[in-house]
PyMOL Python script that loads the backbone (N, CA, C, O; Angstrom):
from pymol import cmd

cmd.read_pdbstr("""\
ATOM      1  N   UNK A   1      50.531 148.411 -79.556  1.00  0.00           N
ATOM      2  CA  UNK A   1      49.511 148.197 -78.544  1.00  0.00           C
ATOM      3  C   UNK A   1      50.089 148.627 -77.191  1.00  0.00           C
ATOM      4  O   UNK A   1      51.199 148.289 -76.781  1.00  0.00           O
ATOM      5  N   UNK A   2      49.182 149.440 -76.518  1.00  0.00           N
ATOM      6  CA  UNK A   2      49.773 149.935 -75.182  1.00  0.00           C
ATOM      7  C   UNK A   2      49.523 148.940 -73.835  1.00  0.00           C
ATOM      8  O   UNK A   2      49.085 147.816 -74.077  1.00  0.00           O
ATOM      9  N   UNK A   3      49.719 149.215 -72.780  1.00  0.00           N
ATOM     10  CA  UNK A   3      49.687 148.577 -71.526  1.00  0.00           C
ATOM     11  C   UNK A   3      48.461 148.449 -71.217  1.00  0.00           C
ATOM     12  O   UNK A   3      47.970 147.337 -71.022  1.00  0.00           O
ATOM     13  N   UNK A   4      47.778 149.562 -71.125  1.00  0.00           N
ATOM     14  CA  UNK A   4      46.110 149.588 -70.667  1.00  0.00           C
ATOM     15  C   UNK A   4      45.314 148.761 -71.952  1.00  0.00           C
ATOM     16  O   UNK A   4      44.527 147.867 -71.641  1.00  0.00           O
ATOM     17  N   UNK A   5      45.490 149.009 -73.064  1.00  0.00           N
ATOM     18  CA  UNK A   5      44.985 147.883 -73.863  1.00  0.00           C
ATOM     19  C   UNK A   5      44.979 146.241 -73.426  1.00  0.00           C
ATOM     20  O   UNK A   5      44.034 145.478 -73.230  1.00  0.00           O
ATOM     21  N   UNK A   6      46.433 146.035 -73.361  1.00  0.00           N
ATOM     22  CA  UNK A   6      46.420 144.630 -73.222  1.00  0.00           C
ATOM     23  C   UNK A   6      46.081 144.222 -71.748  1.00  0.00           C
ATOM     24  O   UNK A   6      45.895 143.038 -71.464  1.00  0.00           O
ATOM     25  N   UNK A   7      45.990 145.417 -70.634  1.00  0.00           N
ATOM     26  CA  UNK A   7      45.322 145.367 -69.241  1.00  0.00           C
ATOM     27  C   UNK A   7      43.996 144.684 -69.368  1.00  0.00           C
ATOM     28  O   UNK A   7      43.637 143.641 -68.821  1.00  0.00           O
ATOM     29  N   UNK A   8      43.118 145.707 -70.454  1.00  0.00           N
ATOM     30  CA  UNK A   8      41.887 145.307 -70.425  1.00  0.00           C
ATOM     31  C   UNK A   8      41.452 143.968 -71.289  1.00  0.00           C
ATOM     32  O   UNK A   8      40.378 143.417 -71.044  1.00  0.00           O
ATOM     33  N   UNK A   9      42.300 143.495 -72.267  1.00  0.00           N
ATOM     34  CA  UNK A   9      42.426 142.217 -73.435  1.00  0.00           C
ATOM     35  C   UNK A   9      42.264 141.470 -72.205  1.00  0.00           C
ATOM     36  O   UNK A   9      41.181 141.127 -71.730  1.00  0.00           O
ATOM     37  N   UNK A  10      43.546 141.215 -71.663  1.00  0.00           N
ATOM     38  CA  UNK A  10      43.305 140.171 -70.318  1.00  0.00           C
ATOM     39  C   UNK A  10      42.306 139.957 -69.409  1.00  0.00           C
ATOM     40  O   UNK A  10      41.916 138.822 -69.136  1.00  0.00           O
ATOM     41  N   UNK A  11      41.787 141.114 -68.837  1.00  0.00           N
ATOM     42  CA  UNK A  11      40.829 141.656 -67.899  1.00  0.00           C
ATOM     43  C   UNK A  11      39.438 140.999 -68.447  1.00  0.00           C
ATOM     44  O   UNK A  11      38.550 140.667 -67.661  1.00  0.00           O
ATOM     45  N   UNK A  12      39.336 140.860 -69.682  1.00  0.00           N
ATOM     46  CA  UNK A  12      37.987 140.624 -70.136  1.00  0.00           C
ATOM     47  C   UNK A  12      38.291 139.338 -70.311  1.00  0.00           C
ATOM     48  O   UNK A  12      37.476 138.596 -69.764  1.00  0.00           O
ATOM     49  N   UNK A  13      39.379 138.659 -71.011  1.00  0.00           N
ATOM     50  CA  UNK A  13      39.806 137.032 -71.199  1.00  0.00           C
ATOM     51  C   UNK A  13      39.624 136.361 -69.910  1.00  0.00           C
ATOM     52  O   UNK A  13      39.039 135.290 -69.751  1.00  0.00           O
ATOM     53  N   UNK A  14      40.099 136.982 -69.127  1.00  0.00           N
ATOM     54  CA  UNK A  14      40.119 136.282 -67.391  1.00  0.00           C
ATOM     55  C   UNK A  14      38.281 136.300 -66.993  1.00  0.00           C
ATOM     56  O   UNK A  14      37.825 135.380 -66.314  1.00  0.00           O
ATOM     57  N   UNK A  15      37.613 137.127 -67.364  1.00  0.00           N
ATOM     58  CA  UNK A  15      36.248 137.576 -66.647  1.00  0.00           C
ATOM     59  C   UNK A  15      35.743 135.868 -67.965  1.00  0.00           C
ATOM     60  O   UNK A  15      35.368 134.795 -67.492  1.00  0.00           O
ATOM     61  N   UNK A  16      35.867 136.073 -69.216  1.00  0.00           N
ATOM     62  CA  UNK A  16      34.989 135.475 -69.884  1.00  0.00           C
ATOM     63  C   UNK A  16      35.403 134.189 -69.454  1.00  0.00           C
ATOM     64  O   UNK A  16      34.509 133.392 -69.169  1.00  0.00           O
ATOM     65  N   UNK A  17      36.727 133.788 -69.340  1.00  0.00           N
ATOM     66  CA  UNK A  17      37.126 132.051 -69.294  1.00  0.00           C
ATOM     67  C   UNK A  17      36.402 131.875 -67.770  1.00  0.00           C
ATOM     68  O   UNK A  17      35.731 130.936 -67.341  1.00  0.00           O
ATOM     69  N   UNK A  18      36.779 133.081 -67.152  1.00  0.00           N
ATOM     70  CA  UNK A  18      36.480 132.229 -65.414  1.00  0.00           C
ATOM     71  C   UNK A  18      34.722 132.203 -65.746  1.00  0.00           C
ATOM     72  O   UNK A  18      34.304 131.343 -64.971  1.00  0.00           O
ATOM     73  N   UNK A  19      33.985 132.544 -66.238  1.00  0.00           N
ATOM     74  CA  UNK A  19      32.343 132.152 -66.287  1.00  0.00           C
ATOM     75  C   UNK A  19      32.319 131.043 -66.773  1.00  0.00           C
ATOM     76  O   UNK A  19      31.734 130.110 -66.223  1.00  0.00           O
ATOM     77  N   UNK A  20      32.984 130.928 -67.953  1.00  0.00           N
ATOM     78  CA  UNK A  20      32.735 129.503 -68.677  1.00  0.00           C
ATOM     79  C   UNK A  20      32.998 128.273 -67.629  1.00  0.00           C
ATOM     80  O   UNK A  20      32.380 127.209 -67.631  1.00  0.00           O
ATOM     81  N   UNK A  21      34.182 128.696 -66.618  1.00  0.00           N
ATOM     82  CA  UNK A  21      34.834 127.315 -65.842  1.00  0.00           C
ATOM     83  C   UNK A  21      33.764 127.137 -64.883  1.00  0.00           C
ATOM     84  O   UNK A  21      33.580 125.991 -64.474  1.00  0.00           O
ATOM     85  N   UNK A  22      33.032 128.062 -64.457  1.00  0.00           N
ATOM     86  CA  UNK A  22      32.407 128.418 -62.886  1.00  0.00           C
ATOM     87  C   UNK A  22      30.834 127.478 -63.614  1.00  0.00           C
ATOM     88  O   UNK A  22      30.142 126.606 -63.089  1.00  0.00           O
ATOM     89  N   UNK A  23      30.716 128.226 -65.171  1.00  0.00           N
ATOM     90  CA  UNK A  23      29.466 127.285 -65.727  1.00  0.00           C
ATOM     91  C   UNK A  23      29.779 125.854 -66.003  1.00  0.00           C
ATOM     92  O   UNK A  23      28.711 125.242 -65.993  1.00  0.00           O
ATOM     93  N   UNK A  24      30.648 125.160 -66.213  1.00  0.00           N
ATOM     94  CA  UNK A  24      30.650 124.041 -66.382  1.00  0.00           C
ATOM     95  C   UNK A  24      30.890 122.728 -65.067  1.00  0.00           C
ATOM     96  O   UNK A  24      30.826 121.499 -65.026  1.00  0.00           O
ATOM     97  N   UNK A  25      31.204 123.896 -64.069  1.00  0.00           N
ATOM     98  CA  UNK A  25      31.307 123.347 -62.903  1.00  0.00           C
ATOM     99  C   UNK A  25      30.154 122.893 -62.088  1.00  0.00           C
ATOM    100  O   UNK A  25      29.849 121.763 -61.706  1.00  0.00           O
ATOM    101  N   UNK A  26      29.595 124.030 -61.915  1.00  0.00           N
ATOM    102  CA  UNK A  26      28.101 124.686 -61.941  1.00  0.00           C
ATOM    103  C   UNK A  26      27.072 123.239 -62.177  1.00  0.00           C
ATOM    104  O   UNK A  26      26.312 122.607 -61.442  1.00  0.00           O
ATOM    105  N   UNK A  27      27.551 123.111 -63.741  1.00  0.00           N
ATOM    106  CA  UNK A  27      26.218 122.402 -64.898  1.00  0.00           C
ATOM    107  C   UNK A  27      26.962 120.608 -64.142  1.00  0.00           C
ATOM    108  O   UNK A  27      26.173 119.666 -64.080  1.00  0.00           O
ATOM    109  N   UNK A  28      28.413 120.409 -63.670  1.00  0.00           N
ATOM    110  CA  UNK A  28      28.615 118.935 -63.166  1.00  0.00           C
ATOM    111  C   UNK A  28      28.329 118.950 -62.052  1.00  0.00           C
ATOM    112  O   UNK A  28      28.075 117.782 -61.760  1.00  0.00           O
ATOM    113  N   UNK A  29      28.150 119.843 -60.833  1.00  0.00           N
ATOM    114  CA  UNK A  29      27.587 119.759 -60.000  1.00  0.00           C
ATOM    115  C   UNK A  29      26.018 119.599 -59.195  1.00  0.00           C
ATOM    116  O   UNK A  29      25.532 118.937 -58.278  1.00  0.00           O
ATOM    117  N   UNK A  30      25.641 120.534 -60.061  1.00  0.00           N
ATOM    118  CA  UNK A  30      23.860 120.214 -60.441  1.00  0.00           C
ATOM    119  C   UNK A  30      23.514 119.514 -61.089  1.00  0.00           C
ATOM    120  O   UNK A  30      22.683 118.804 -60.524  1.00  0.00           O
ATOM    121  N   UNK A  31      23.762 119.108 -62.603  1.00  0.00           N
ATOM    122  CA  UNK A  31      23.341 118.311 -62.828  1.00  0.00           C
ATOM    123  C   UNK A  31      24.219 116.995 -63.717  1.00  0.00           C
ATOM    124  O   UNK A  31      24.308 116.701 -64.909  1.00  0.00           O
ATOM    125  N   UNK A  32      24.572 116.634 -62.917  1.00  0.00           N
ATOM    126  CA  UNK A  32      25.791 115.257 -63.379  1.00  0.00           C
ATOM    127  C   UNK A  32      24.781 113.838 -64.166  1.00  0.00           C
ATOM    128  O   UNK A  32      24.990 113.180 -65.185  1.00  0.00           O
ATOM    129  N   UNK A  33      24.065 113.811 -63.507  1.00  0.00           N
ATOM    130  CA  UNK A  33      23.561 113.007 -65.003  1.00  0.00           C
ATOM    131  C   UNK A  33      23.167 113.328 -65.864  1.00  0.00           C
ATOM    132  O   UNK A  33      23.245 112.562 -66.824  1.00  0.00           O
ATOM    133  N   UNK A  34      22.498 114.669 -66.045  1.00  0.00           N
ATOM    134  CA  UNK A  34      22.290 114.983 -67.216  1.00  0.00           C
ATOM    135  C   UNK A  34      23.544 115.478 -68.104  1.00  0.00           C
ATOM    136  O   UNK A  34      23.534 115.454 -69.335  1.00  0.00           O
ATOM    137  N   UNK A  35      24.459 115.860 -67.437  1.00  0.00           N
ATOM    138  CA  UNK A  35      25.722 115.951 -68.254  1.00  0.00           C
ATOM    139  C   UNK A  35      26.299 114.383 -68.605  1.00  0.00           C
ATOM    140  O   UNK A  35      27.085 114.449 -69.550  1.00  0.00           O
ATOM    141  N   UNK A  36      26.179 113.443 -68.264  1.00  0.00           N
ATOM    142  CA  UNK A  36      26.681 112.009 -68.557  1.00  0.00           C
ATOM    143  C   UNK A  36      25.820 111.710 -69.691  1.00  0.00           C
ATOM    144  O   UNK A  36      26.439 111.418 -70.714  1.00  0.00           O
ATOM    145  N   UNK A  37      24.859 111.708 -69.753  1.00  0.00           N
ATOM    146  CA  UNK A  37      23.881 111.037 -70.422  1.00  0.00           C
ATOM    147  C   UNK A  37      23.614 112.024 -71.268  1.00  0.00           C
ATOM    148  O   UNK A  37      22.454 111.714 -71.542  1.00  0.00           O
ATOM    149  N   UNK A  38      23.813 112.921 -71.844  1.00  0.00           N
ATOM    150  CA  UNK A  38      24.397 113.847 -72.955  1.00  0.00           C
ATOM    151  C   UNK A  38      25.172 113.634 -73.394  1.00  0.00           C
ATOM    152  O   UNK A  38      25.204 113.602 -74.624  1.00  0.00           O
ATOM    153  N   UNK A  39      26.332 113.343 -72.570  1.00  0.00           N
ATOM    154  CA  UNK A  39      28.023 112.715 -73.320  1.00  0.00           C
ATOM    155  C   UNK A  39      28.104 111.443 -73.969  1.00  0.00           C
ATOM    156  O   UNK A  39      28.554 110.996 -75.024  1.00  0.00           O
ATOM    157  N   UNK A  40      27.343 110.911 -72.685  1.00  0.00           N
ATOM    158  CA  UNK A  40      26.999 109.508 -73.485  1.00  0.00           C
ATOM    159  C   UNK A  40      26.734 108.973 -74.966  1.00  0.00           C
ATOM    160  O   UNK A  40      27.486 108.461 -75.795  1.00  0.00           O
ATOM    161  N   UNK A  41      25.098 109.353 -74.984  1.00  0.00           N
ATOM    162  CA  UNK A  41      24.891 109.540 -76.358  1.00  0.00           C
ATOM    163  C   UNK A  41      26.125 109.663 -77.891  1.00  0.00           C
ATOM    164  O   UNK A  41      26.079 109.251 -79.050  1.00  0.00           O
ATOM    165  N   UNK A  42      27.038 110.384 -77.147  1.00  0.00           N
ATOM    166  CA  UNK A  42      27.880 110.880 -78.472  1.00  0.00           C
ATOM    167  C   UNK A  42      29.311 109.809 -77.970  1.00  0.00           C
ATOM    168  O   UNK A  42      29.897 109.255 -78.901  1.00  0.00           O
ATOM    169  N   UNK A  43      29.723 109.602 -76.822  1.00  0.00           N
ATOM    170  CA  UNK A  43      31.204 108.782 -76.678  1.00  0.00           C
ATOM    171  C   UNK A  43      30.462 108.068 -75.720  1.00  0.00           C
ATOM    172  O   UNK A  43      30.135 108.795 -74.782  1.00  0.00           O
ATOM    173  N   UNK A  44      30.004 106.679 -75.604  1.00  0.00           N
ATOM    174  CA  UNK A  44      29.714 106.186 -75.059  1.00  0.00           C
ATOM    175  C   UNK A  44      30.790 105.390 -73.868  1.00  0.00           C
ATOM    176  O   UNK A  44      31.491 104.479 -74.309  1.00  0.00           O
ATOM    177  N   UNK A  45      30.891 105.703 -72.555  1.00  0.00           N
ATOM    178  CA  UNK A  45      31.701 105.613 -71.758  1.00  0.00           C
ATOM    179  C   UNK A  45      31.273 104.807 -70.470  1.00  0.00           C
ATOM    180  O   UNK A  45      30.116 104.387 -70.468  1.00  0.00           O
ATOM    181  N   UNK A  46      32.056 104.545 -69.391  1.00  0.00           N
ATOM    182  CA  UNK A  46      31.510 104.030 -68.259  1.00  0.00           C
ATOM    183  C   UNK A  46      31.414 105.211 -67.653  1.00  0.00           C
ATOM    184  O   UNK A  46      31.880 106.173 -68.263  1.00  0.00           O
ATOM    185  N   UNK A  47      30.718 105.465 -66.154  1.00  0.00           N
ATOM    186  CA  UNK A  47      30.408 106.843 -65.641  1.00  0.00           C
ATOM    187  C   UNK A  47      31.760 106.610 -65.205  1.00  0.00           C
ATOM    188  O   UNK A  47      32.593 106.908 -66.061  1.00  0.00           O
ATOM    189  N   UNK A  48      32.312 106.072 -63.902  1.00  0.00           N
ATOM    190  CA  UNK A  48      33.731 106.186 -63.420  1.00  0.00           C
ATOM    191  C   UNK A  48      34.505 106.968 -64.517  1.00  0.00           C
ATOM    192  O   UNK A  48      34.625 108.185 -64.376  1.00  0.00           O
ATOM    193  N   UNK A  49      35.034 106.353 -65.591  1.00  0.00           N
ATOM    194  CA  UNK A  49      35.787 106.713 -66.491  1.00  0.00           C
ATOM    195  C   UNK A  49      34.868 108.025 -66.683  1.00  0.00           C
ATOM    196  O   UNK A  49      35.185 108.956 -65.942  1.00  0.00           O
ATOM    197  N   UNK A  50      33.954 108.219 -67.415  1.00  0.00           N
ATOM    198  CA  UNK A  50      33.613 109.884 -68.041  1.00  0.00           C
ATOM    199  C   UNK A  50      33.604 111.003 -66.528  1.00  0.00           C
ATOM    200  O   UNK A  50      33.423 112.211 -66.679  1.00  0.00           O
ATOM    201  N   UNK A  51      33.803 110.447 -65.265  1.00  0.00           N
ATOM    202  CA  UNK A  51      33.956 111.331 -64.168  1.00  0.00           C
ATOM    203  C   UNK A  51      35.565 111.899 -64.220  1.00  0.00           C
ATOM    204  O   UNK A  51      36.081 112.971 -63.903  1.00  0.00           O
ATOM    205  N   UNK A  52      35.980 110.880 -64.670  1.00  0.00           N
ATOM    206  CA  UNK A  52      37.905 111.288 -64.211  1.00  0.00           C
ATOM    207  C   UNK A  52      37.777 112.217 -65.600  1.00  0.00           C
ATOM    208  O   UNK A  52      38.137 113.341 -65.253  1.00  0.00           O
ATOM    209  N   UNK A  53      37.444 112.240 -66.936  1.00  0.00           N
ATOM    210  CA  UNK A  53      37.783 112.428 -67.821  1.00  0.00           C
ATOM    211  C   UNK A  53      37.259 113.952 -67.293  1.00  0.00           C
ATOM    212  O   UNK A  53      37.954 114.949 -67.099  1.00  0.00           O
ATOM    213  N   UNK A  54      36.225 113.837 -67.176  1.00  0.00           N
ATOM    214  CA  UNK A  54      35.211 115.329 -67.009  1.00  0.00           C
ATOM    215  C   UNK A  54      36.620 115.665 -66.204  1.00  0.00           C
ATOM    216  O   UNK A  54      37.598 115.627 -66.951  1.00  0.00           O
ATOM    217  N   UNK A  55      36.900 115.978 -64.856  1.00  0.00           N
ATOM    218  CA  UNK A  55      37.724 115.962 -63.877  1.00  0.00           C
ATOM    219  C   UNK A  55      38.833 116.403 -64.371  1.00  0.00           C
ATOM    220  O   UNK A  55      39.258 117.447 -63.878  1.00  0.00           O
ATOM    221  N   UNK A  56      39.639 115.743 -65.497  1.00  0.00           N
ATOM    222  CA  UNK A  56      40.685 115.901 -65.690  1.00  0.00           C
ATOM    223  C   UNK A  56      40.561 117.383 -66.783  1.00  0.00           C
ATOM    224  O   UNK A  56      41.368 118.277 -67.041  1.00  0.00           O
ATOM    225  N   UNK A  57      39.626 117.202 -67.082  1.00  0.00           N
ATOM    226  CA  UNK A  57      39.333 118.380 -68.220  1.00  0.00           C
ATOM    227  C   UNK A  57      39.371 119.747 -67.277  1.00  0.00           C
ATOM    228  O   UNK A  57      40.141 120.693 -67.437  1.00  0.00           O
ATOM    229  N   UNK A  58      38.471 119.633 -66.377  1.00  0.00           N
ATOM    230  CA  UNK A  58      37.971 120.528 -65.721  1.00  0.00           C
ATOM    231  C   UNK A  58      39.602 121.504 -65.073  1.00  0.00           C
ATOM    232  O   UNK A  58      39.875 122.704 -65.062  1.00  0.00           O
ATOM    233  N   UNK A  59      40.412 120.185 -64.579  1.00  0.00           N
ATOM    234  CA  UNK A  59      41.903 120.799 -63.892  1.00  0.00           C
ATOM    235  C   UNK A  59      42.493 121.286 -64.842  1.00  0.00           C
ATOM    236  O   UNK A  59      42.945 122.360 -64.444  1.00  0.00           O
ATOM    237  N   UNK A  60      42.849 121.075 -66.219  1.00  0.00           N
ATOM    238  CA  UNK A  60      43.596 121.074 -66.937  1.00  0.00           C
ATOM    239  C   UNK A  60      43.503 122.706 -67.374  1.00  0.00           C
ATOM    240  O   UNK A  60      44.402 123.536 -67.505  1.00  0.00           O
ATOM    241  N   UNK A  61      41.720 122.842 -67.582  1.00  0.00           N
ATOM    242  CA  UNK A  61      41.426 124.229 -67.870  1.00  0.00           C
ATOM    243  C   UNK A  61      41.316 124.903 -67.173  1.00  0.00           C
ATOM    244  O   UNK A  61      41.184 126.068 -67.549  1.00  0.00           O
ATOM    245  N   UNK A  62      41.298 124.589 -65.654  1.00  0.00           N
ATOM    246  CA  UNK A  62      41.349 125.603 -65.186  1.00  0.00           C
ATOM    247  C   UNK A  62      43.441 126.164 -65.195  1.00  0.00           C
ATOM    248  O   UNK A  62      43.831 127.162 -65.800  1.00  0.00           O
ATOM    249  N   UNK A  63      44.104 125.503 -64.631  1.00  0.00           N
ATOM    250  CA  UNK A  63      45.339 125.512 -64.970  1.00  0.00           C
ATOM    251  C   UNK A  63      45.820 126.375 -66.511  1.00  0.00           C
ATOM    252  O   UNK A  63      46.728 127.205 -66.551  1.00  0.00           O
ATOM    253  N   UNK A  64      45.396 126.159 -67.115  1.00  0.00           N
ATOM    254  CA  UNK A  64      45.174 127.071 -68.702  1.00  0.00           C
ATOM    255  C   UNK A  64      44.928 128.578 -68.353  1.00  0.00           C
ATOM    256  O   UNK A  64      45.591 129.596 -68.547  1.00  0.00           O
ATOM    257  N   UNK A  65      43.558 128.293 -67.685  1.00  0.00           N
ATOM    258  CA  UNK A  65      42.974 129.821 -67.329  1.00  0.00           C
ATOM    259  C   UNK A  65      44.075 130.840 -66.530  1.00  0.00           C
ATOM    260  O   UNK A  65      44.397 132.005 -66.763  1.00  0.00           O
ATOM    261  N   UNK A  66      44.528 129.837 -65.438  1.00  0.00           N
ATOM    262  CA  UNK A  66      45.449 130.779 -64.436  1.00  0.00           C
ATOM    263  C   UNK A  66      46.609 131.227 -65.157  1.00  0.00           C
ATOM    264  O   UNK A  66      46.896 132.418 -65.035  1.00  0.00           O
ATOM    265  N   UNK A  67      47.554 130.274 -66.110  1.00  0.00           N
ATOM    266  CA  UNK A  67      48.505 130.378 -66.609  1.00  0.00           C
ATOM    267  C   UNK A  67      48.377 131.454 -67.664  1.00  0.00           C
ATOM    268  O   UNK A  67      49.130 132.412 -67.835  1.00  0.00           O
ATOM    269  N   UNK A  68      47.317 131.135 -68.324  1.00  0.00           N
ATOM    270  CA  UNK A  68      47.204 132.382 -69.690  1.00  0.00           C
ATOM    271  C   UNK A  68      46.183 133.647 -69.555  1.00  0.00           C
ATOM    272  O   UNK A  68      46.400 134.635 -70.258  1.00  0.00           O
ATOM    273  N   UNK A  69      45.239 133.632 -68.795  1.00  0.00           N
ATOM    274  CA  UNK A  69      44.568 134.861 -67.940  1.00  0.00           C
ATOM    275  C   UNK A  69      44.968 135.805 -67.062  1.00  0.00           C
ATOM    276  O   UNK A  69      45.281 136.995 -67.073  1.00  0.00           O
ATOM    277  N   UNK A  70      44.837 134.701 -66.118  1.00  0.00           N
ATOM    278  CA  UNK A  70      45.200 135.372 -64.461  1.00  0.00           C
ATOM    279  C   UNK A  70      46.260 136.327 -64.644  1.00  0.00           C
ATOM    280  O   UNK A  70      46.288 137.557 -64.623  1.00  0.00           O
ATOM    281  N   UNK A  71      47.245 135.310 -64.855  1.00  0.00           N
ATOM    282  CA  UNK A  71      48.872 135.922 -64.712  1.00  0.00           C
ATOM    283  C   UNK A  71      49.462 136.842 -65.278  1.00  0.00           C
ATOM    284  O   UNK A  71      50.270 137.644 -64.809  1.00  0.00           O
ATOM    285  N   UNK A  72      48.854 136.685 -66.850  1.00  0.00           N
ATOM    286  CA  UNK A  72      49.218 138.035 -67.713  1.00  0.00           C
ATOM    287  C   UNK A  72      48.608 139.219 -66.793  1.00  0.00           C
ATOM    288  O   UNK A  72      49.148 140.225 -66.332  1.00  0.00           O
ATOM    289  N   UNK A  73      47.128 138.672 -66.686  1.00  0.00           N
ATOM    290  CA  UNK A  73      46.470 140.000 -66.245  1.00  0.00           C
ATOM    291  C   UNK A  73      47.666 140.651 -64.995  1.00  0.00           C
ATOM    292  O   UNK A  73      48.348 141.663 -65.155  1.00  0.00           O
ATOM    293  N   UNK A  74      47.667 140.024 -64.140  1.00  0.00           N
ATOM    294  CA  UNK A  74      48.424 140.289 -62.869  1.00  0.00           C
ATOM    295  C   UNK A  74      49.242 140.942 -63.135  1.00  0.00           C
ATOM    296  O   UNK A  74      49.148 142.117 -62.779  1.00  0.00           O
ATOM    297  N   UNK A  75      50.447 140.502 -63.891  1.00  0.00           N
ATOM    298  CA  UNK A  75      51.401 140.930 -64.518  1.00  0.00           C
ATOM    299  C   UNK A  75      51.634 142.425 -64.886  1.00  0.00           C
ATOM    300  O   UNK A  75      52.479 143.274 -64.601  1.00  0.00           O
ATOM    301  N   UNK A  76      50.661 142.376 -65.543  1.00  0.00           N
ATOM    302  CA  UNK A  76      50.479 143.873 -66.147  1.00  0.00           C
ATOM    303  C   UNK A  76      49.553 144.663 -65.362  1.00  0.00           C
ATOM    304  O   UNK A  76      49.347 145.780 -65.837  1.00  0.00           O
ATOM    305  N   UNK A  77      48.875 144.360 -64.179  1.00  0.00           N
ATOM    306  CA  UNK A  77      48.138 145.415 -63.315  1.00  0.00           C
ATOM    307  C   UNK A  77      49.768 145.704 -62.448  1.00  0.00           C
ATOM    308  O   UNK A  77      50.053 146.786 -61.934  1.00  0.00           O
ATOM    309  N   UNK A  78      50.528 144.692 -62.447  1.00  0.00           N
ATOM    310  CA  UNK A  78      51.677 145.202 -61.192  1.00  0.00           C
ATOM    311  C   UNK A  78      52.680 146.468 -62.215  1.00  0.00           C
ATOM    312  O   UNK A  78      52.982 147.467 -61.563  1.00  0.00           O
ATOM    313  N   UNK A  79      53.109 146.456 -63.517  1.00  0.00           N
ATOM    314  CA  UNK A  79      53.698 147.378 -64.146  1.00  0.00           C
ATOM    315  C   UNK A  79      53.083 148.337 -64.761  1.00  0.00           C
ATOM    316  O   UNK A  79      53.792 149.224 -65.238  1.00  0.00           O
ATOM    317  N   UNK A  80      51.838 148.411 -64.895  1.00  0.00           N
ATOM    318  CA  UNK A  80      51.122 149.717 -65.003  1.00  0.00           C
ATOM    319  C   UNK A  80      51.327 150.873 -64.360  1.00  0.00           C
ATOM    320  O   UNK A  80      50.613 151.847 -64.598  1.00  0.00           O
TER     321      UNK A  80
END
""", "prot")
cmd.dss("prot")
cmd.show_as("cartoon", "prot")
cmd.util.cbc("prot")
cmd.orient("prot")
């Protein structure tokens, strides 16, 4: 596998994860109860608690994204 291959592997991994993060951000910002009370239903939680949890999810992946997206991508646009 060459450089420009795995340029563009990344390039598209970074484009698809960062929509997913920007949509789920998006969907707790607009609409936070309807995201609770969806979750609810299935893990029934206090809101406090399902806010940190959401929260903690939200950092964790984005942190994921930068570490295993971003950086490769970066990486390999700087040695190209």
């Amino acid at each position: 596998m060459d450089i420009a291959t795995l340029t563009d592997f990344f390039m598209w991994c970074s484009i698809i994860n960062g929509a997913l993060l920007l949509y789920t951000v998006a969907l707790f910002i607009l609409l936070p109860d309807r995201v609770y009370s969806i979750q609810n239903k299935l893990f029934p939680l206090e809101r406090e608690r399902f806010n940190a949890i959401y929260y903690a999810f939200m950092g964790g992946y984005k942190i994921l994204f930068l570490v295993f997206n971003v950086v490769p991508y970066i990486a390999l646009r700087i040695i190209a």
